[in-house]
C-alpha positions as a printed NumPy array, in Angstrom:
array([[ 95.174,  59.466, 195.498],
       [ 92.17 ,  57.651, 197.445],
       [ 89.456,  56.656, 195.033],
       [ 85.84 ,  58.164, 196.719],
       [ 83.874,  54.931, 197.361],
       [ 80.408,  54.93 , 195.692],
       [ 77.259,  55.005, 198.226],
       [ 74.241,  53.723, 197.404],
       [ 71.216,  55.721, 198.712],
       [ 67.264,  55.456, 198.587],
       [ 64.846,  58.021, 197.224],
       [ 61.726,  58.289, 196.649],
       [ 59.947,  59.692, 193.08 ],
       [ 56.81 ,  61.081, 194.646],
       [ 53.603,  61.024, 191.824],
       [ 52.679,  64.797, 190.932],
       [ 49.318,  62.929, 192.58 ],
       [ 50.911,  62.1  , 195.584],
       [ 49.308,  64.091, 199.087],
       [ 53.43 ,  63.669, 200.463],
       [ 54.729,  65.099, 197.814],
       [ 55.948,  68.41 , 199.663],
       [ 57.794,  65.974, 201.75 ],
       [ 60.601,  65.303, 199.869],
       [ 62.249,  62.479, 198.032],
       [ 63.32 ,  61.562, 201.173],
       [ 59.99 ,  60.76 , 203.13 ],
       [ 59.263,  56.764, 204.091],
       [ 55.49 ,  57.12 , 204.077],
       [ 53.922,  57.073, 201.328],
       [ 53.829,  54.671, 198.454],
       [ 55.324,  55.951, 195.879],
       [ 57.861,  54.366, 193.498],
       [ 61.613,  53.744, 195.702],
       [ 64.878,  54.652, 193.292],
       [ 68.58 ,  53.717, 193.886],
       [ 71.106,  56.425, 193.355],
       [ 75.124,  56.308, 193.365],
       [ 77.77 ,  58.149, 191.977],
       [ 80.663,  56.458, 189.597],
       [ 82.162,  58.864, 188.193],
       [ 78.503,  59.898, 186.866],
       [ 75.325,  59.518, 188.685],
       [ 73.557,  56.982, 188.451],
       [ 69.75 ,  56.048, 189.175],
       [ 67.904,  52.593, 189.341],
       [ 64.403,  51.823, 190.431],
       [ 64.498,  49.599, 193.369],
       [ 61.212,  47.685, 191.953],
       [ 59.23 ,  48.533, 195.404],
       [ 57.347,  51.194, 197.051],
       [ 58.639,  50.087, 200.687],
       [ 61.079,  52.161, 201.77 ],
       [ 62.459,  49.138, 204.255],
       [ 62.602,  46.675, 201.161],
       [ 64.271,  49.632, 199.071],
       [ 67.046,  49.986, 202.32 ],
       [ 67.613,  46.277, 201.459],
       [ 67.964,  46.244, 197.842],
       [ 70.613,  49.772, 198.125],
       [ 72.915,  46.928, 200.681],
       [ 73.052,  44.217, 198.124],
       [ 73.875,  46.762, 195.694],
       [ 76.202,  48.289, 197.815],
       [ 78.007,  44.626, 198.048],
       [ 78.331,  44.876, 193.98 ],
       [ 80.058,  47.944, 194.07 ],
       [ 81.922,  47.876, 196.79 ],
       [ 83.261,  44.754, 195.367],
       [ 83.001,  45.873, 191.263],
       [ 80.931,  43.693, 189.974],
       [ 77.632,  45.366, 189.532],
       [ 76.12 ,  43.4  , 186.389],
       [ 73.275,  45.661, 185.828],
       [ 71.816,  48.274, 183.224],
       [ 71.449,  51.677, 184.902],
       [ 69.679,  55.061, 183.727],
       [ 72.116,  58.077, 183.44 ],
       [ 68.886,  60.416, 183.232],
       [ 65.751,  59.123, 184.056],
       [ 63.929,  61.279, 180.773],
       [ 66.347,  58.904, 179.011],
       [ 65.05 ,  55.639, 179.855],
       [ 61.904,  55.602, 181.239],
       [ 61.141,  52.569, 183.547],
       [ 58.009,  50.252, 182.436],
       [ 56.184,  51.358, 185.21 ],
       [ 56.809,  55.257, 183.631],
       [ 55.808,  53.896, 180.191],
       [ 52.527,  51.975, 181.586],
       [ 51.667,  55.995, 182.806],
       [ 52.177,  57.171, 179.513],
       [ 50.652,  54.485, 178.115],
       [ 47.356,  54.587, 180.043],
       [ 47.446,  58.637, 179.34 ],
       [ 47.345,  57.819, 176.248],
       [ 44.178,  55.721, 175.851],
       [ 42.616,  58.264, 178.28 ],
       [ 43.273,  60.968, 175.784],
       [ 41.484,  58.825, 172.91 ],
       [ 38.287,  59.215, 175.116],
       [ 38.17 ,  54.984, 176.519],
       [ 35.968,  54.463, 179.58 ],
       [ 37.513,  54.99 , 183.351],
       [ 36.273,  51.058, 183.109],
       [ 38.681,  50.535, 180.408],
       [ 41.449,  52.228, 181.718],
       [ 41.243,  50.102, 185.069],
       [ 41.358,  47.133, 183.225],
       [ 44.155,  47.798, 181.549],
       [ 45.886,  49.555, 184.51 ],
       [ 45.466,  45.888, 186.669],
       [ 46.591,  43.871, 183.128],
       [ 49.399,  46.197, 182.681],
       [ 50.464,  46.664, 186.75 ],
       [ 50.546,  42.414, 186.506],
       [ 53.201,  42.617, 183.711],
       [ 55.085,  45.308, 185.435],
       [ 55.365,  43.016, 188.766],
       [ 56.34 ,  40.002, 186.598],
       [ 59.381,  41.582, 185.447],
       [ 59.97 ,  43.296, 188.422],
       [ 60.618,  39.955, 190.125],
       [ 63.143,  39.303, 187.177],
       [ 64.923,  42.585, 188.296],
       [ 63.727,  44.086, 184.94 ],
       [ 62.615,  47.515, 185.093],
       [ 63.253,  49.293, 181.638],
       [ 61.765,  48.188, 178.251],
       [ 64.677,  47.837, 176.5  ],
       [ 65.228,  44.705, 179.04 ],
       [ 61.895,  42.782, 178.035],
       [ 62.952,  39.895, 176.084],
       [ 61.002,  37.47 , 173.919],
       [ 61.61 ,  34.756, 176.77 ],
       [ 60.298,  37.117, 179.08 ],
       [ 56.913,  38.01 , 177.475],
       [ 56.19 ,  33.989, 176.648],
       [ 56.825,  32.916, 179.895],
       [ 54.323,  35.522, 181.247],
       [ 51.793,  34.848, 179.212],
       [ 52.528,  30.663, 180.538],
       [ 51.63 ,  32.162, 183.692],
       [ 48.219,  33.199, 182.84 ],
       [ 45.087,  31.58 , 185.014],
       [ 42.935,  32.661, 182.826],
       [ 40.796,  29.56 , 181.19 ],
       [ 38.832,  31.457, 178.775],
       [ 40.652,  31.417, 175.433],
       [ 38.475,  35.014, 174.75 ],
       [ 39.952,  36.815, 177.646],
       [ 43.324,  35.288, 176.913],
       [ 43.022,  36.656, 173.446],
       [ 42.458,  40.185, 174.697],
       [ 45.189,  40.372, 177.217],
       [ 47.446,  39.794, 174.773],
       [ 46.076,  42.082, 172.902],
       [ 46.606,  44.725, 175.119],
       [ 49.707,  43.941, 175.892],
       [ 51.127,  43.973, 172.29 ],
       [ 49.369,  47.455, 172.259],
       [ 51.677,  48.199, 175.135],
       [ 54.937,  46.895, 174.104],
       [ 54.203,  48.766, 170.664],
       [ 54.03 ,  52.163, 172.599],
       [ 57.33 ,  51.476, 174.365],
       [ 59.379,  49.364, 172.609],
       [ 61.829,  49.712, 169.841],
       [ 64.659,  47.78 , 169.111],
       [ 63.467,  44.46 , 170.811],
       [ 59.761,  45.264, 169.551],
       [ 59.793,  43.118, 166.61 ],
       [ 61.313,  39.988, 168.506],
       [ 58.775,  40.735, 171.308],
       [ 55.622,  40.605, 168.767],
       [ 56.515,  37.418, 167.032],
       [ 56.733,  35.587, 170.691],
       [ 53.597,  36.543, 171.402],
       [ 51.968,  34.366, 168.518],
       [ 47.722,  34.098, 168.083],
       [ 46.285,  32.262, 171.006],
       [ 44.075,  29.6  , 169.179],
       [ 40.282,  29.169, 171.022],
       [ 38.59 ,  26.225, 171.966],
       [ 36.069,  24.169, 171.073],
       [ 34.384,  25.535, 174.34 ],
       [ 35.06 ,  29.053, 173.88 ],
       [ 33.756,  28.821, 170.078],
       [ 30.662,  27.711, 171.743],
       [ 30.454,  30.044, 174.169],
       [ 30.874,  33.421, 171.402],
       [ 27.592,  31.856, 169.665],
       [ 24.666,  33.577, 169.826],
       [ 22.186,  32.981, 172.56 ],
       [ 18.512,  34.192, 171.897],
       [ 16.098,  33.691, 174.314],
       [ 13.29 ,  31.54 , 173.078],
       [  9.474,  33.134, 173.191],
       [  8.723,  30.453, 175.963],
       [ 11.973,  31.434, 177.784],
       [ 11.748,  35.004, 177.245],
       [  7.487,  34.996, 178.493],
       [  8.758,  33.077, 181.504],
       [ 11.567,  35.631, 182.243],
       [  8.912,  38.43 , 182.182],
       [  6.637,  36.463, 184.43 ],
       [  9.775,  36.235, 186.678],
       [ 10.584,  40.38 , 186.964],
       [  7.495,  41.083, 189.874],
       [  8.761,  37.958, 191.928],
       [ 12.464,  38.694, 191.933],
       [ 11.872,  43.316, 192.406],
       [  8.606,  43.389, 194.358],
       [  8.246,  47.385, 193.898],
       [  5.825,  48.225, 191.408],
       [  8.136,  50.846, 190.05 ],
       [ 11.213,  48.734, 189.459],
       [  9.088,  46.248, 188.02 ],
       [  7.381,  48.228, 185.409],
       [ 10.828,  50.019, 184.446],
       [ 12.438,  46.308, 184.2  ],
       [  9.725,  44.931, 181.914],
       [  9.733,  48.157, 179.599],
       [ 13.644,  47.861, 179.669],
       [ 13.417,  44.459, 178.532],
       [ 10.566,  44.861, 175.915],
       [ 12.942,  48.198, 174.872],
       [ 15.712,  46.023, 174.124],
       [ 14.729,  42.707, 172.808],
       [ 12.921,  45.025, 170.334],
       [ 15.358,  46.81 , 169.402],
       [ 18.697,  45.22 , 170.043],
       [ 20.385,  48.48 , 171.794],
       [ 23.289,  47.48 , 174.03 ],
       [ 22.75 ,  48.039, 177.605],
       [ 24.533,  51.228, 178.005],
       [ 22.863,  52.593, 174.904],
       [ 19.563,  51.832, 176.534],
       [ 20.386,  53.573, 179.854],
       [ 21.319,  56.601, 178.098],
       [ 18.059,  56.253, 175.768],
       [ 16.414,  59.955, 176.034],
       [ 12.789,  60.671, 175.761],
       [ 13.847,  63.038, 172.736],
       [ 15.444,  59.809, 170.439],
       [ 11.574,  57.977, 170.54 ],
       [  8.734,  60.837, 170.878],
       [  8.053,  60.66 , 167.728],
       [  7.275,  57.038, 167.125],
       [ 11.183,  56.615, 165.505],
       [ 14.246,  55.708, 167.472],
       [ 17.102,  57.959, 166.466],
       [ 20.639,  57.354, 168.337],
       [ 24.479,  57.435, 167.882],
       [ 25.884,  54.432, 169.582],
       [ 28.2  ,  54.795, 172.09 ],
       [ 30.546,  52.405, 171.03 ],
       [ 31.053,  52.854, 167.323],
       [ 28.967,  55.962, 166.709],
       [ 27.414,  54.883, 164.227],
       [ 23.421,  56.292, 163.574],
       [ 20.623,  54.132, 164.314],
       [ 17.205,  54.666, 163.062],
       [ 14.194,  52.127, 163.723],
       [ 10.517,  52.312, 163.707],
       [  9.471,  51.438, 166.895],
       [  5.762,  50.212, 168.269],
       [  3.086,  52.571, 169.008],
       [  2.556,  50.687, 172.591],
       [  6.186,  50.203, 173.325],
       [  7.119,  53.958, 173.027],
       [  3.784,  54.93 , 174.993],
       [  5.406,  52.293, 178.062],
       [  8.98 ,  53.581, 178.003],
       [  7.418,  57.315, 178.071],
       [  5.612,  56.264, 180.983],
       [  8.336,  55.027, 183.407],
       [ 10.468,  57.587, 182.024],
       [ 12.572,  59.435, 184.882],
       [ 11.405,  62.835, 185.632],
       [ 13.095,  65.41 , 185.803],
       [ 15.964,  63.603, 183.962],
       [ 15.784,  63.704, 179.866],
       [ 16.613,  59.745, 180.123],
       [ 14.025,  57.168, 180.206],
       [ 16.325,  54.73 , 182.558],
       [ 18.892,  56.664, 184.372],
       [ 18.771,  59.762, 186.492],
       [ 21.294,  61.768, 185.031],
       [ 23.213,  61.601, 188.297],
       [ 26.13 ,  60.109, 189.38 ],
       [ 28.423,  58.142, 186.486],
       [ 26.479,  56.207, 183.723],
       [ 28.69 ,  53.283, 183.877],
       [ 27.621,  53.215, 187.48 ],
       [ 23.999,  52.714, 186.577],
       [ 24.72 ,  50.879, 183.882],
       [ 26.439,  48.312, 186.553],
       [ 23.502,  48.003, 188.7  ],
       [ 21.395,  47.072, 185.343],
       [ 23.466,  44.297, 184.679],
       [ 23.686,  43.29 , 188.322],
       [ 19.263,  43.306, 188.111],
       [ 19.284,  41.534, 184.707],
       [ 21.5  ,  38.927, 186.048],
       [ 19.506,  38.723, 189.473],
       [ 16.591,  38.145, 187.674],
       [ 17.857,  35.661, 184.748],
       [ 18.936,  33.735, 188.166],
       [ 15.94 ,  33.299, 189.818],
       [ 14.249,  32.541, 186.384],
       [ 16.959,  29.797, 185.611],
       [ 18.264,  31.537, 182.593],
       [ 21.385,  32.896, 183.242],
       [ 24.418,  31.595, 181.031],
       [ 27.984,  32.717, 182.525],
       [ 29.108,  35.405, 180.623],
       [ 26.255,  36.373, 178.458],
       [ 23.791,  38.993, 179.928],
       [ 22.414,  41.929, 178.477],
       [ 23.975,  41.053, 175.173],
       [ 21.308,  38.089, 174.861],
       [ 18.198,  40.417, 174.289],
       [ 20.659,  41.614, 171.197],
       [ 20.978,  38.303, 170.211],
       [ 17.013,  37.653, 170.146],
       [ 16.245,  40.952, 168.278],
       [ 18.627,  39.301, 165.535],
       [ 16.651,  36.007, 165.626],
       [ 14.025,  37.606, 165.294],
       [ 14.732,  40.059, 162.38 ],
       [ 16.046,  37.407, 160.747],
       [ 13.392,  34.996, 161.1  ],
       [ 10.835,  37.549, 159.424],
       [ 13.224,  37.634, 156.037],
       [ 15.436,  40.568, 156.879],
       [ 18.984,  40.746, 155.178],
       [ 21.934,  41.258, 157.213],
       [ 22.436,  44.707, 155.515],
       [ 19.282,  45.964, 157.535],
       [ 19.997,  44.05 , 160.845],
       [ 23.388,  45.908, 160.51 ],
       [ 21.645,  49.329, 159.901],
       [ 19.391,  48.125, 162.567],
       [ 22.152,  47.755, 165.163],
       [ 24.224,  50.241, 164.062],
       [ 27.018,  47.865, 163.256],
       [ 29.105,  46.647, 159.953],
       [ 27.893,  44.384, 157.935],
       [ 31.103,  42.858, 158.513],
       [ 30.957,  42.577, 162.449],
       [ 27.428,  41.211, 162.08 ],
       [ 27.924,  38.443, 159.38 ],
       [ 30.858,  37.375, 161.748],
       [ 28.344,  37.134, 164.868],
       [ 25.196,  35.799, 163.626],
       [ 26.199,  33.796, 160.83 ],
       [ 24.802,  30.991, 162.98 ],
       [ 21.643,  32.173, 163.248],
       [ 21.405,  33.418, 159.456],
       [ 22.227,  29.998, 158.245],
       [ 19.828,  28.207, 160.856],
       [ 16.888,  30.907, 159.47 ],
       [ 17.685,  30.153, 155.512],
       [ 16.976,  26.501, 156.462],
       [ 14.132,  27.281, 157.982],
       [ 13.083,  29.28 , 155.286],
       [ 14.22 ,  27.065, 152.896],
       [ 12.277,  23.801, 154.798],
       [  9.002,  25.865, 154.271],
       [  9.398,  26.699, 150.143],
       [  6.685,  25.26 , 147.662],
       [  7.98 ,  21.615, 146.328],
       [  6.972,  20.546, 142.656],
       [  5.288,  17.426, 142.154],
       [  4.284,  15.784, 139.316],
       [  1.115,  13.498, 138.575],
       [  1.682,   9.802, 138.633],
       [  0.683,   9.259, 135.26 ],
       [  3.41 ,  11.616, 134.083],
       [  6.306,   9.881, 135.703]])
């Protein structure tokens, strides 16, 4: 009895996103995810590792060659619930931190980190976790452009997050590869703190009507500037600042990253300008209301660094975070504890001691440069 030979065939696994899906798993036009299927003896199913239907056509004849000849070499999915590919897990991974309430920004970020990986090992015709080896994730992370030992740092970290969501038996193997990434000298540098001097931050106010010559911009610039080297708010905290958290002379927030309360006393004059360039009808003093506030909170940072520019005080990598940096300065300078600048900023004293120990220990000398001396008379010595 004749043996039925095995054909390969291409398919397509339409997203429940996808505007073609009512086409069919046989439609060429969109670009979805292409799949391999056969029959031997079972069926089989194994993603192609492209969404071009002509590439996929290519990959089913080289397959085609294995069989046909019986030497196929290859891990294949009986049932695709079974063994979800990477790119399936990346999905469910990224649903995941959706559900837990991260930024669209976020998610993107990961989504390109993550869609990098998944290319990697598609080029090593690896398209199921249980195929990631130890070799596999090292040499990735050799391939890395990145020269910033920070960013490094957090890819990684990401991608251990990953691997933890989707890996089992290799996971352990997979998370001692990917060992700490040490930083540099330079990148120490760069995580220090970087207040603005009074000179520097005088001549950066000078600079706001010469780089945004409407009178409107200008005076909202200057009292967001004032708002935040005063009180240290991060940027998207103080574009989602309501007239409600400082009418009555106090500034009362949640942050948005750590939610954690903060409560500060704020100037008579300073809560009399931000009331006055407040937008109307919105309740928020610098955003509209409309649109998404990590949109506004974009075109902040894009001003801020426009305007550190032309003023010569931009640094590469640290913007907003700077006025932060000078409200700590400046707390500390005037004897404050770190307990209080961490109530302050709604941080940890933890977090805070770890950022601005620089700055604490330059202050104590300071301090300590200016304390009374003892002297004794000549005739006593």
């Amino acid at each position: 009895m004749l043996k039925a030979r095995s054909v390969v065939g291409v398919y397509v696994r339409h997203k429940i996103s996808c505007p073609s899906l009512h086409r069919g798993e046989f439609y060429r036009g969109c670009p979805c995810p292409k799949w391999l299927r056969y029959s031997a003896g079972s069926q089989h199913r194994k993603p192609a590792g492209t969404r071009t239907w002509g590439v996929a056509e290519e990959k089913a004849a080289e397959l085609q060659q294995k069989l046909d000849a019986g030497k196929t070499g290859i891990i294949v999915a009986r049932q695709d619930t079974d063994h979800p590919t990477i790119e399936q897990a990346i999905e469910t991974f990224l649903n995941g931190k959706a559900s837990e309430g991260l930024s669209a920004a976020t998610i993107r970020k990961h989504r390109r980190q993550l869609t990098r990986f998944r290319e990697f090992m598609d080029e090593r015709s690896k398209f199921f976790p249980v195929e990631i080896t130890a070799t596999d994730v090292i040499e990735y992370r050799a391939s890395w452009k990145w020269e910033s030992g920070v960013t490094r740092q957090k890819v990684q970290q990401n991608l251990r997050g990953f691997l933890r969501s989707c890996c089992r038996t290799n996971l352990p193997d997979l998370l001692s590869a990917l060992k700490t990434i040490k930083l540099s000298k330079a990148d120490r540098e760069r995580l220090k703190p970087q207040p603005f001097t009074e000179q520097e931050l005088a001549h950066l106010i000078a600079q706001v009507p010469k780089t945004f010559p409407d009178t409107v911009k200008v005076r909202k610039m200057t009292a967001l500037i004032h708002c935040m080297v005063a009180t240290g708010l991060a940027i998207v905290d103080t574009v989602l600042l309501e007239r409600a958290s400082i009418n009555d002379g106090w500034l009362r927030i949640e942050r948005r990253k750590t939610g954690k309360s903060v409560q500060q006393k704020l100037d008579d004059a300073l809560v009399e300008e931000l009331l006055s360039v407040a937008s109307e009808p919105s309740p928020y003093i610098f955003w509209s209301g409309r649109g998404l506030v990590t949109s506004a909170t974009g075109q902040w940072q894009q001003d801020l660094k426009t305007l550190m520019q032309d003023a010569g005080l931009w640094i590469r990598g640290n913007l907003s975070h700077r006025f932060r940096d000078t409200s700590v300065d400046f707390w500390l300078g005037a004897g404050c504890s770190m307990t209080e600048v961490a109530a302050a900023l709604g941080d940890t004293v933890a977090v805070c001691e770890r950022h601005y120990s620089d700055l604490s220990s330059k202050r104590m000398g300071q301090r300590l440069a200016t304390m009374p001396t003892r002297s004794w008379p000549q005739e006593n010595r």
